[in-house]
C-alpha positions as CSV (number, residue, x, y, z in Angstrom):
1,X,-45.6,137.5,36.0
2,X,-47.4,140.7,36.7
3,X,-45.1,144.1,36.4
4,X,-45.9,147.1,38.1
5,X,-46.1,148.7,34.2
6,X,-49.0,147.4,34.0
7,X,-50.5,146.0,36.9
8,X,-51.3,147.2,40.8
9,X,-50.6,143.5,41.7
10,X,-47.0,143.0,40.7
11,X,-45.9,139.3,41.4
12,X,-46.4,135.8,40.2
13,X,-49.8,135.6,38.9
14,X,-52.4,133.8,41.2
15,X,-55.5,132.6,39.8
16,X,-56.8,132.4,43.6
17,X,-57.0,136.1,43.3
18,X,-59.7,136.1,39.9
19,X,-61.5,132.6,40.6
20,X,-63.3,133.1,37.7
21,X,-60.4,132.9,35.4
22,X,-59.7,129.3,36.0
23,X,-62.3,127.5,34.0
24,X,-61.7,129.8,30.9
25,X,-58.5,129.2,30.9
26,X,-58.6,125.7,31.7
27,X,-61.0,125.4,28.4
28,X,-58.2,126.3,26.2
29,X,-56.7,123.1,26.4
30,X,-59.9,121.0,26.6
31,X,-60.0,119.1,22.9
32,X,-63.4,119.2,22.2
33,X,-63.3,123.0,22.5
34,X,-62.5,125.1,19.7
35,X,-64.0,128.3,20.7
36,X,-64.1,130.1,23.5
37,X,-65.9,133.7,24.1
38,X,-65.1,135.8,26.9
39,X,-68.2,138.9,27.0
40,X,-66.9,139.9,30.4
41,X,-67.1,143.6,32.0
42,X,-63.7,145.7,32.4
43,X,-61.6,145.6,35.7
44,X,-61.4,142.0,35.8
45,X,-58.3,140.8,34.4
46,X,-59.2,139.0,30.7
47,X,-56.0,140.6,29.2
48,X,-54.0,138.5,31.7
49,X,-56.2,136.0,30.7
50,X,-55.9,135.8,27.5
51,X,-52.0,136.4,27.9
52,X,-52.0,133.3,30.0
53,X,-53.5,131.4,27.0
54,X,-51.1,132.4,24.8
55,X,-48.1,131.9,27.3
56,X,-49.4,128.1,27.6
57,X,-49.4,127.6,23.6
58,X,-45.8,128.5,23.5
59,X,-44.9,126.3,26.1
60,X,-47.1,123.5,25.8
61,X,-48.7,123.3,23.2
62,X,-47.0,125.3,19.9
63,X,-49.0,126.4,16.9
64,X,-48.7,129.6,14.6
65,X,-51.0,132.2,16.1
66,X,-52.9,135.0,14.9
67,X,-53.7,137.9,17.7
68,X,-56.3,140.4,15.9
69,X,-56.7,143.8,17.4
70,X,-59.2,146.6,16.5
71,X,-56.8,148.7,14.3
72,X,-53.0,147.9,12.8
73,X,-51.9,150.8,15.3
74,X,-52.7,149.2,18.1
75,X,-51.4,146.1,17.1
76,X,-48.2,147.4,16.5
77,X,-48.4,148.9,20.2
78,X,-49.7,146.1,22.1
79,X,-46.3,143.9,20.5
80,X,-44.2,146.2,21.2
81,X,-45.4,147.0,24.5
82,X,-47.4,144.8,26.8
83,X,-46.8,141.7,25.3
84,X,-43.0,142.6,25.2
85,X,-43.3,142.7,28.8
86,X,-45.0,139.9,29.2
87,X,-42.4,137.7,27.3
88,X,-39.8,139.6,29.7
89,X,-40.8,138.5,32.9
90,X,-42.1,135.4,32.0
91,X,-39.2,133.0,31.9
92,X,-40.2,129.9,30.1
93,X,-41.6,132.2,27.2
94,X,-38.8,134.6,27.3
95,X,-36.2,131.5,26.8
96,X,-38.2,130.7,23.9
97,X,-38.4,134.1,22.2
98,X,-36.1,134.4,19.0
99,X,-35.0,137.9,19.5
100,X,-33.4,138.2,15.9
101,X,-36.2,136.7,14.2
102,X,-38.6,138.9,15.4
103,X,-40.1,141.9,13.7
104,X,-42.8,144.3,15.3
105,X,-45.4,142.6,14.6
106,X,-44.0,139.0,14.0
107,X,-42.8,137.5,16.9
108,X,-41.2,134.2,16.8
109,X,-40.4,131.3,18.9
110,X,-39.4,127.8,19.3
111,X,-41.6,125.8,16.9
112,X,-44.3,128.8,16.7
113,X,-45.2,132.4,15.3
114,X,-47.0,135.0,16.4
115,X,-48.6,137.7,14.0
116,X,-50.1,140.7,15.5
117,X,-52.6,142.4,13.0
118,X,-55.0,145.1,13.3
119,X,-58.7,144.2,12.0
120,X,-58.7,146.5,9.3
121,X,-55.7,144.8,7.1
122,X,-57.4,142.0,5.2
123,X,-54.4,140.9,3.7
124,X,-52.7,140.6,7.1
125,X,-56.1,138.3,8.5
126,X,-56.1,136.0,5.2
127,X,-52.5,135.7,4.5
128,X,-51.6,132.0,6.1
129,X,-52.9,129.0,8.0
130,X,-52.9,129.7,11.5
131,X,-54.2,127.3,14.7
132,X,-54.7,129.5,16.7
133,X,-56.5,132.9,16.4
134,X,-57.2,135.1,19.5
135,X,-59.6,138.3,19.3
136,X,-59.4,141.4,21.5
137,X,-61.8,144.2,22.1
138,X,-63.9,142.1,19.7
139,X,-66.6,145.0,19.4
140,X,-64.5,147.7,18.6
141,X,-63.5,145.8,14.9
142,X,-64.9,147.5,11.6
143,X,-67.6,145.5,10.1
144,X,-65.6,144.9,7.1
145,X,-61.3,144.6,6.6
146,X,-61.0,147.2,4.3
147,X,-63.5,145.7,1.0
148,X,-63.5,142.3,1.9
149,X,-65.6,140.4,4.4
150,X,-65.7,140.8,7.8
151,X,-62.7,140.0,10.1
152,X,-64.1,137.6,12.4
153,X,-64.3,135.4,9.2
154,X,-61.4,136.3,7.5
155,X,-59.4,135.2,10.1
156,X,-61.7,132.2,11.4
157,X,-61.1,130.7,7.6
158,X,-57.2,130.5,8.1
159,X,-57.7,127.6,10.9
160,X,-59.9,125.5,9.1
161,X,-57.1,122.9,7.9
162,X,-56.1,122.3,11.9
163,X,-58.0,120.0,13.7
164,X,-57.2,121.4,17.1
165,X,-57.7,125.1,16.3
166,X,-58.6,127.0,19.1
167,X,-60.8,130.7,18.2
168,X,-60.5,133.1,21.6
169,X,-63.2,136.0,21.6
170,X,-62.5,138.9,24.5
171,X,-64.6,142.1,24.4
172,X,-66.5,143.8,26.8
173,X,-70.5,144.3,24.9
174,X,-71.5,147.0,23.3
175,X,-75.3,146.9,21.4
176,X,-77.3,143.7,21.5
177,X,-76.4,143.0,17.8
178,X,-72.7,143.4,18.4
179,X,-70.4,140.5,17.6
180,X,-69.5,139.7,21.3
181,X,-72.8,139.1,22.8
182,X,-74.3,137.4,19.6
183,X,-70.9,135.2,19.9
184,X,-72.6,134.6,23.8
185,X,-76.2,134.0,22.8
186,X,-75.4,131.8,20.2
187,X,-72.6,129.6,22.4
188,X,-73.6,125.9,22.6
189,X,-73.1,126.6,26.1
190,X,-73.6,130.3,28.0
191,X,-72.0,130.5,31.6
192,X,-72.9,132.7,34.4
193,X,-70.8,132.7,37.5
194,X,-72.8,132.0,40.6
195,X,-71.4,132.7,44.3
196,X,-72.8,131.6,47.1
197,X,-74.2,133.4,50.0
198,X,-72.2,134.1,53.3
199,X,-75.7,133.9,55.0
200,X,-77.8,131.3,53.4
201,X,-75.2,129.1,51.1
202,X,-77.6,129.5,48.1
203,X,-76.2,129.9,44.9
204,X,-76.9,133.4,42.9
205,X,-75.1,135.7,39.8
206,X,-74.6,138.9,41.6
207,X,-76.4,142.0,39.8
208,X,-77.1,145.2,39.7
209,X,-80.7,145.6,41.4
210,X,-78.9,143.6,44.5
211,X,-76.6,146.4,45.5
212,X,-78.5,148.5,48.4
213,X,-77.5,151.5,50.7
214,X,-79.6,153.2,53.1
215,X,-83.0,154.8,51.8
216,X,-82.1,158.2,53.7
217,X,-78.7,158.9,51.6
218,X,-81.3,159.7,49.0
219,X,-82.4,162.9,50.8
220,X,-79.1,164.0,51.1
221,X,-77.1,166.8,48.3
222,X,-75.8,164.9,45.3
223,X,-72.2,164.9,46.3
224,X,-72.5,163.6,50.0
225,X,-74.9,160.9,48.4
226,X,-72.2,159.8,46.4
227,X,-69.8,159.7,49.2
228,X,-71.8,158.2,51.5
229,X,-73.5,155.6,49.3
230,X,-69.7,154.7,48.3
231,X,-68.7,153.8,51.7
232,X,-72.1,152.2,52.9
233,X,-73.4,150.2,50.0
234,X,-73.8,146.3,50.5
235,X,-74.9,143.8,48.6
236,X,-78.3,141.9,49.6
237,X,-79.0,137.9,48.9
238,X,-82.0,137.1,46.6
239,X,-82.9,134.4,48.8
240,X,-82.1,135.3,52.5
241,X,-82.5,139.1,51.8
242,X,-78.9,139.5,54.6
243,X,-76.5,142.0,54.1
244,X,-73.4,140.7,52.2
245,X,-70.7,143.1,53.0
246,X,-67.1,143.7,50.7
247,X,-65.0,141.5,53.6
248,X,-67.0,138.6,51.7
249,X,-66.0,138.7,48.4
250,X,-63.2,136.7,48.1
251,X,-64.6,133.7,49.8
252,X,-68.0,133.7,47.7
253,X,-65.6,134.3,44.6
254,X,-63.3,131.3,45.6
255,X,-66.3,128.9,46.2
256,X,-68.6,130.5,43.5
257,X,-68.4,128.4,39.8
258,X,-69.7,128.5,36.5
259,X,-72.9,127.0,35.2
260,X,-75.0,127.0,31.9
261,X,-77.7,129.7,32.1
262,X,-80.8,130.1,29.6
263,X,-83.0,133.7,29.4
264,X,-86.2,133.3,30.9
265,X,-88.6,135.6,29.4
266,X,-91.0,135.6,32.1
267,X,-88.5,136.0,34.9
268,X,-86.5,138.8,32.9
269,X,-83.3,136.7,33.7
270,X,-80.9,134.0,33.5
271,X,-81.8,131.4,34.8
272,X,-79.7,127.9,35.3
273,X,-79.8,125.2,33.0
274,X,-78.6,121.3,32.1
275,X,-77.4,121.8,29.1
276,X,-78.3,119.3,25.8
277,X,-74.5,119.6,24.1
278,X,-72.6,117.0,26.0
279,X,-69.6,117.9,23.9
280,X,-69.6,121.4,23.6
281,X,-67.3,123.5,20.6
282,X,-68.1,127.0,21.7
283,X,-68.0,127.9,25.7
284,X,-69.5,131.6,26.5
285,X,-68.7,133.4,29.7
286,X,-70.6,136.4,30.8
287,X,-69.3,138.3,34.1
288,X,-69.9,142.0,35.7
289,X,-67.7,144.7,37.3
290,X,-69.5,143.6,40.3
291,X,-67.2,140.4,40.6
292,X,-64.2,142.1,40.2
293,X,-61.9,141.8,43.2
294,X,-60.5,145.6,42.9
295,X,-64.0,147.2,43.3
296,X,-66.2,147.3,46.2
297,X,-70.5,147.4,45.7
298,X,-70.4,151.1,46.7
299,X,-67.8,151.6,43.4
300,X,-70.7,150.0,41.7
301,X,-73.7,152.4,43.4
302,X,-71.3,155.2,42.9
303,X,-70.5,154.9,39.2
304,X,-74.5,154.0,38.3
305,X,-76.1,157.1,40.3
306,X,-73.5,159.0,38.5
307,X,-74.3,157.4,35.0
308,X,-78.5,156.9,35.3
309,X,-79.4,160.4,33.8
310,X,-76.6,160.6,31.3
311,X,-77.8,158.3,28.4
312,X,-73.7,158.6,26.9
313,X,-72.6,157.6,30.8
314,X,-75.3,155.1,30.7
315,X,-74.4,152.9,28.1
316,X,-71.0,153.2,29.6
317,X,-71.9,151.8,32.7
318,X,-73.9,148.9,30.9
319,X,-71.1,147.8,28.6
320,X,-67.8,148.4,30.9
321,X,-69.4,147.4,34.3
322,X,-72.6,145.3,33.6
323,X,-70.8,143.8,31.1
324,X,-74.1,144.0,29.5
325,X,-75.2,144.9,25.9
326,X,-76.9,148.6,26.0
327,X,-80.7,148.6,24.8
328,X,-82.1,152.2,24.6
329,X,-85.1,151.5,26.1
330,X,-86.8,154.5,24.5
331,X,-85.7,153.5,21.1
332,X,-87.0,150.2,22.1
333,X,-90.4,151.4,23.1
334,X,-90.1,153.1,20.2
335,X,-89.4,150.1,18.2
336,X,-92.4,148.1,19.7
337,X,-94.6,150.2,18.6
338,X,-93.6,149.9,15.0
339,X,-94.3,145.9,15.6
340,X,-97.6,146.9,16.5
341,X,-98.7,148.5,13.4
342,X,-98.5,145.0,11.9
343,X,-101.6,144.3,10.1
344,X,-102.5,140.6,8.3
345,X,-100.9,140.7,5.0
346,X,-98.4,139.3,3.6
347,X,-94.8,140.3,3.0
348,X,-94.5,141.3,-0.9
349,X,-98.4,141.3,-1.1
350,X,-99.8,144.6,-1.6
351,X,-103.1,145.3,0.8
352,X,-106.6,145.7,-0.9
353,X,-107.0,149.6,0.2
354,X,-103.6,150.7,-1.9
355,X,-104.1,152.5,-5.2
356,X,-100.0,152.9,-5.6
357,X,-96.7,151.8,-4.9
358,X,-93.5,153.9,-4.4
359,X,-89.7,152.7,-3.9
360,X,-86.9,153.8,-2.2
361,X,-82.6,152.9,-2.7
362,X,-79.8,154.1,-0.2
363,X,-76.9,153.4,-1.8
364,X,-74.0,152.5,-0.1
365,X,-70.3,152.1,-0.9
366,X,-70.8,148.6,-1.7
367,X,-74.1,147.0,-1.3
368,X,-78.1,148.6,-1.2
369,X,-80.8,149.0,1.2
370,X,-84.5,149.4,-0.5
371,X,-88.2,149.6,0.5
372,X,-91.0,149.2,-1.2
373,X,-94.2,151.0,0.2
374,X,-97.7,151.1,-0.7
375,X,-100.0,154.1,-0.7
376,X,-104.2,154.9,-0.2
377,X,-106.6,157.1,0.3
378,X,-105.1,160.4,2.7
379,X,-101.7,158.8,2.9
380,X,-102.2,155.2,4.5
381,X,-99.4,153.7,3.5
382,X,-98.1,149.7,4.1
383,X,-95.0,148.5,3.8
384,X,-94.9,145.8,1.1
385,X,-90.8,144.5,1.0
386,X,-87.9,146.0,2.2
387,X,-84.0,144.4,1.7
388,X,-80.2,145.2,1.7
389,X,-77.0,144.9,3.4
390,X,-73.7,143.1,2.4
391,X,-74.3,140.1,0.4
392,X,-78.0,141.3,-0.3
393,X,-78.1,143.2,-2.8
394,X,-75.1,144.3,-4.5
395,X,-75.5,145.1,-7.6
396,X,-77.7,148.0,-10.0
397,X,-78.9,145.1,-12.0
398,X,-80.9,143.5,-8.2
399,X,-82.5,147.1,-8.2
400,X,-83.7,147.2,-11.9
401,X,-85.0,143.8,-10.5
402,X,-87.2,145.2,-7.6
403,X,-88.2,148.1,-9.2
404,X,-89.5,146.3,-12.1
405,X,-90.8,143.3,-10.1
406,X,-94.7,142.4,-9.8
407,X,-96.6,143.0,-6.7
408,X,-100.0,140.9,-6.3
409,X,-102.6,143.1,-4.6
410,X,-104.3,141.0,-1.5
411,X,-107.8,140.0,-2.8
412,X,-107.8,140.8,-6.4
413,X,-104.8,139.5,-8.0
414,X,-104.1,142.6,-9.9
415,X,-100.4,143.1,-10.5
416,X,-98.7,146.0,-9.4
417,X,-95.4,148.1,-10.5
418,X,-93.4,150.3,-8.6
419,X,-94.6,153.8,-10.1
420,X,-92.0,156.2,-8.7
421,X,-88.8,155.4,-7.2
422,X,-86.1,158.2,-5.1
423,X,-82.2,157.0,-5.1
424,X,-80.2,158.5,-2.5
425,X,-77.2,160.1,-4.4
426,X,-75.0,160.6,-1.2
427,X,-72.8,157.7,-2.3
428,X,-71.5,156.8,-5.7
429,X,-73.2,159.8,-6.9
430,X,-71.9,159.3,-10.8
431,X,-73.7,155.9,-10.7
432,X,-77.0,156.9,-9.4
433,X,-77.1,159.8,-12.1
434,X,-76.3,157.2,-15.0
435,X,-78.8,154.9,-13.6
436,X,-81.6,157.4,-12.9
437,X,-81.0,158.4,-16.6
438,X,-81.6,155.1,-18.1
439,X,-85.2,154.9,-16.1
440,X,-86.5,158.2,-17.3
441,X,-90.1,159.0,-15.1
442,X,-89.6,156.1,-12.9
443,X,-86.5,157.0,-10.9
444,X,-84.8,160.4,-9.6
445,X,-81.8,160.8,-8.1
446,X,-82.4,162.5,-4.3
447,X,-80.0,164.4,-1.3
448,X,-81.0,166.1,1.6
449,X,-81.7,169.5,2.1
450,X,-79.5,171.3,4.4
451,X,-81.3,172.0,8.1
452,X,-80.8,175.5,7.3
453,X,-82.0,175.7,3.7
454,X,-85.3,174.2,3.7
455,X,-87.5,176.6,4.7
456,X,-90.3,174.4,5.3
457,X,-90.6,173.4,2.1
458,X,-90.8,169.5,1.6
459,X,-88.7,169.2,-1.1
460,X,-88.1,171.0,-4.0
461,X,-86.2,170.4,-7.5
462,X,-82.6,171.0,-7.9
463,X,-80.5,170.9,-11.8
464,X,-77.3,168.8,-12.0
465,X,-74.2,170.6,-12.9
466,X,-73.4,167.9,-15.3
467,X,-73.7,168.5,-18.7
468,X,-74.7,164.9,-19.9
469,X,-77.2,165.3,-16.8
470,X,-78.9,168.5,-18.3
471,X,-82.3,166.5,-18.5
472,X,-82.1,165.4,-14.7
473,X,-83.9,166.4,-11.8
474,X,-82.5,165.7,-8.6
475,X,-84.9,166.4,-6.2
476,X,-83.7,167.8,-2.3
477,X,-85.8,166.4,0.4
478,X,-86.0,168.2,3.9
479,X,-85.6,165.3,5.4
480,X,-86.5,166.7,9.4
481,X,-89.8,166.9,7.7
482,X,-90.3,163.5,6.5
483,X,-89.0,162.0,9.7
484,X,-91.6,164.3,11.5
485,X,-94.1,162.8,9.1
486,X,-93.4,159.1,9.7
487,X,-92.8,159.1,13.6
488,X,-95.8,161.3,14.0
489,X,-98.2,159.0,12.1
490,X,-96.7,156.0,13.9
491,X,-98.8,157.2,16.7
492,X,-102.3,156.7,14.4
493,X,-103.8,153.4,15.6
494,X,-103.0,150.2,13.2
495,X,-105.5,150.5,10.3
496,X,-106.4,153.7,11.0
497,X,-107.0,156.7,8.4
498,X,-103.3,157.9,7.5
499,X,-102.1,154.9,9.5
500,X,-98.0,153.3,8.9
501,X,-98.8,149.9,8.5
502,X,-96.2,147.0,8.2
503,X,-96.7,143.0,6.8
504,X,-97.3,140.4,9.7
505,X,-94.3,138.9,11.0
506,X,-91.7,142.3,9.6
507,X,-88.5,141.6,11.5
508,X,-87.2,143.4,14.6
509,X,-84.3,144.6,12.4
510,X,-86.5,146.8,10.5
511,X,-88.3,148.3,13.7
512,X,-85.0,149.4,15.0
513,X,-83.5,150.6,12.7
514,X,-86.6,152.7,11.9
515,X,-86.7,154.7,15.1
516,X,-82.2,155.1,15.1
517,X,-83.0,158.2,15.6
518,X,-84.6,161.0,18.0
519,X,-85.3,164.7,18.1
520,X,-82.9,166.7,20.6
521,X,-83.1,170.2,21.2
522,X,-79.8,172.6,21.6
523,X,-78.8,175.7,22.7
524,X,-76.6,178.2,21.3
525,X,-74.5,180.7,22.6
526,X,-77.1,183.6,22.7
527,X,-79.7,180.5,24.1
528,X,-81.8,180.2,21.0
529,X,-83.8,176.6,20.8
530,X,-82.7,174.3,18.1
531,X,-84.0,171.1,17.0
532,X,-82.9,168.3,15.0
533,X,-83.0,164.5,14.5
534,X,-79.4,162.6,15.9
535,X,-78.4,158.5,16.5
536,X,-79.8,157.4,19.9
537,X,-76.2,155.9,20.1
538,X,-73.1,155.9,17.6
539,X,-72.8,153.0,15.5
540,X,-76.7,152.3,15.1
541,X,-77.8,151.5,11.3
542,X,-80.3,153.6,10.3
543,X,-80.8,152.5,6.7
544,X,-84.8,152.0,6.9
545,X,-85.2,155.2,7.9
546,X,-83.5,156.6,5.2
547,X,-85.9,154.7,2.6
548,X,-88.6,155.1,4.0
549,X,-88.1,158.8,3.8
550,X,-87.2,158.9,0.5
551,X,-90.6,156.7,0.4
552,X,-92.7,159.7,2.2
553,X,-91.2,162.0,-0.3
554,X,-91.6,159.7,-3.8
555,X,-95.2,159.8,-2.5
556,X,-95.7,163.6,-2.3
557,X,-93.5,164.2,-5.8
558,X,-96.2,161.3,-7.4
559,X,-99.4,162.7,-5.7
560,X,-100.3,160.4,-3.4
561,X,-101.9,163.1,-1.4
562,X,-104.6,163.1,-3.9
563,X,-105.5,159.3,-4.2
């Protein structure tokens, strides 16, 4: 039962109203399934959805139950809340409900449990069996519950000893890397929902570039655009090119159905598919805003002309309507160009034209992210290895390790060592000193300059207030500079005197996280320019860039300039 509370559509629910709800539900009692992942846009109902799951296992199918939210605040809402509600008006799981058993976040009924827990309690997600565990808002989890591993396994562990476990995944995307649409891509089996066409009868996934409205609204002032384009958008069939109007939603929901999809490079889409899994264990679903029975195609044009110039709006749009993972596509561009500077050599070789090698450590609370870079003649440079992140490199021992290992140079044989080495002394500052003091001449502890106190001057060399640190030079790096540096010698050709060169086949992941960052430019009160490096989007890992700053600067401090 819907309540006005919460819902417009107060009532007995009615799957004829969200067509595309039946399947997923209908997977969570197949047998052979034990995953399912929901990456759908907002606006169309998954809550419900997943409610209705959940209603069914206490009914019909009883098993303790684990429902993981984002934060133990909003776990402790949602049960006291929503789902409260939801056992209210929902008689066969209200006559169930054990009202003096219950606690907050424990709710208990005939023959089952349910625990809500926020994802960043580890002992909460690893505290009991459970068959089945549902997860909502997926993206917005921490990486890690508190110092343990990440939640997703945590709780996944706890229904290993059930045979008929059931794992429920509901988020609407976020980045390309985020858990919900790498839960999609790697599904046995992805599903787009296709509709036919009022027109034509041909099958299609309604997007974004089908939505249309009049080519003169485009002359008009921004706000009457807006207005007008809301009331007089349609959508157009691939196939037929005829209008498809709102009045014909419903039908092309009610006969539209799901079917595998693959991405098809060439064609930049998805693209239907027979899949090879007979007996699939993990479904996918992918749906957008554009389904959704409450919004009408000029919502859609509305809410993307008023988010296509504002990259914040933007991504937005993408994640909450598209239901789409947000790829910056400057960052991107960005990024490509990093995997053109590969040249042939391999990764931990060091190329024929270097005459040094420099390192680079940022430390982080619990695990490390390094590069190793070599230098020539007016600052070529090539990156040699790179590492790090959780379960990597964890500990100062695996960095005494790379900074003492051998490097064979490409042609020669001749073994190289790392001959100067900067570790970032952000985090866990005590450690870095200690460490930097036991490898006298090789390593130096490093921090950034503030934006303010630089001066122009690359770096310069600070004393550590530390009395058993008297010897120790930490060494404060304008780091505006050194991003300067590296970005603008990203634009020399591959090869090329004072070229940035990386090893054939370096991984995307190092591209990207490489150009994380952009220069923006800010006014302040009295209008005065000011410039500075920022995230192209929260959240984004910019560890590389980090190193290989603290490379560009362990260059300068050991003289590459003058190779």
């Amino acid at each position: 039962m819907l309540t006005s509370e919460y819902s417009e559509l107060a009532g007995p629910w009615r799957t004829d109203r969200t067509p595309y709800l039946r399947e997923p539900m209908d997977m969570f009692k197949a047998r052979s399934v034990t995953k399912i992942t929901l990456a759908f846009a907002t606006q169309l109902g998954k809550t419900e959805c997943e409610y209705n799951m959940v209603g069914y296992a206490i009914d019909q199918d009883q098993g303790s139950l684990l429902y993981v939210l984002p934060t133990d605040m909003l776990a402790k809402d949602i049960s006291k809340g929503r789902f409260r509600s939801f056992i209210r008006t929902c008689r066969p799981v209200r006559e169930k409900f054990d009202y003096e058993r219950s606690e907050i976040q424990r709710l208990y009924f005939l023959g089952m449990d349910i625990a809500f827990v926020g994802a960043n309690s580890p002992s909460q997600l690893a505290s009991r069996p459970v068959r089945y565990v549902f997860y909502d808002e997926a993206d917005k989890f921490p990486l890690r519950a508190g110092n343990d591993a990440d939640p997703f396994k945590l709780a996944s562990e706890r229904t290993k000893t059930y045979y008929r476990r059931k794992e429920v995944e509901v988020s609407s995307p976020t980045i390309e890397e985020g858990h919900i649409w790498q839960s999609f891509i790697h599904a046995d089996i992805k599903k787009k929902y296709f509709v036919p066409c009022p027109h034509c009868n041909e099958m299609f996934v309604m997007r974004l570039k089908h939505i249309k409205w009049p080519e003169e609204l485009n002359e008009y002032a921004p706000s009457v655009r807006l207005k007008e384009v809301t009331e007089r958008a349609w959508l157009e069939c691939p196939n037929c090119r005829k209008r498809i109007l709102d009045k014909h939603k419903h039908m092309m929901l009610l006969a539209g159905v799901w079917r595998p999809v693959e991405y098809d490079k060439d064609a930049d889409d998805w693209l239907p598919t027979v899949p090879l899994i007979t007996r699939p264990r993990h479904i996918a679903y992918n749906i957008s805003t554009i389904y959704s029975p409450w919004k009408r195609f000029g919502d859609v044009a509305k809410e993307f002309l008023e988010s296509k110039d504002k990259p914040e709006k933007l991504m937005n749009f993408v994640n909450g309507w598209l239901g789409e993972p947000w790829v910056n596509q400057s960052a991107r561009m960005r990024s490509d160009i990093v995997m053109q500077r590969q040249q042939n050599y391999e990764r931990g070789t060091v190329p024929k034209e270097a005459r040094m090698l420099t390192a680079a450590v940022d430390v982080q609370k619990d695990h490390f992210w390094w590069a190793v870079r070599a230098w020539g003649e007016n600052m070529t440079s090539w990156l040699v290895d790179y590492g790090g992140g959780p379960g990597i490199c964890e500990t100062w021992t695996e960095i005494e390790d790379i900074l003492d290992r051998e490097y064979r140079q490409e042609g020669t044989g001749e073994a190289f060592r790392v001959y100067f080495a900067l570790i970032d002394s952000g985090y866990r500052t005590e450690e870095v000193y200690e460490f930097c003091a036991e490898h006298p001449g090789l390593t130096a502890p490093s921090k950034g300059l503030d934006e303010t106190s630089s001066k122009g001057i690359p770096y310069r060399v600070g004393t550590i207030d530390k009395m058993k640190y008297t010897d120790l030079k930490l060494m404060l790096l304008d780091t505006e500079f050194y991003k300067d540096m590296i970005y603008g010698r990203l634009n020399r050709e591959t090869g090329a005197r004072g070229s940035f060169n990386v090893f054939e086949g370096v991984p995307r992941q190092y591209a990207d996280q490489l150009c994380s960052e952009h220069k923006v430019t800010e006014y302040d009160r009295k209008g005065r320019a000011k410039q500075f490096y920022k995230p192209i989007m929260d959240g984004i890992d910019n560890h590389m860039l980090d190193c290989e700053v603290g490379n560009f600067a362990a260059a300068e401090i050991a003289g590459a300039r003058t190779l």
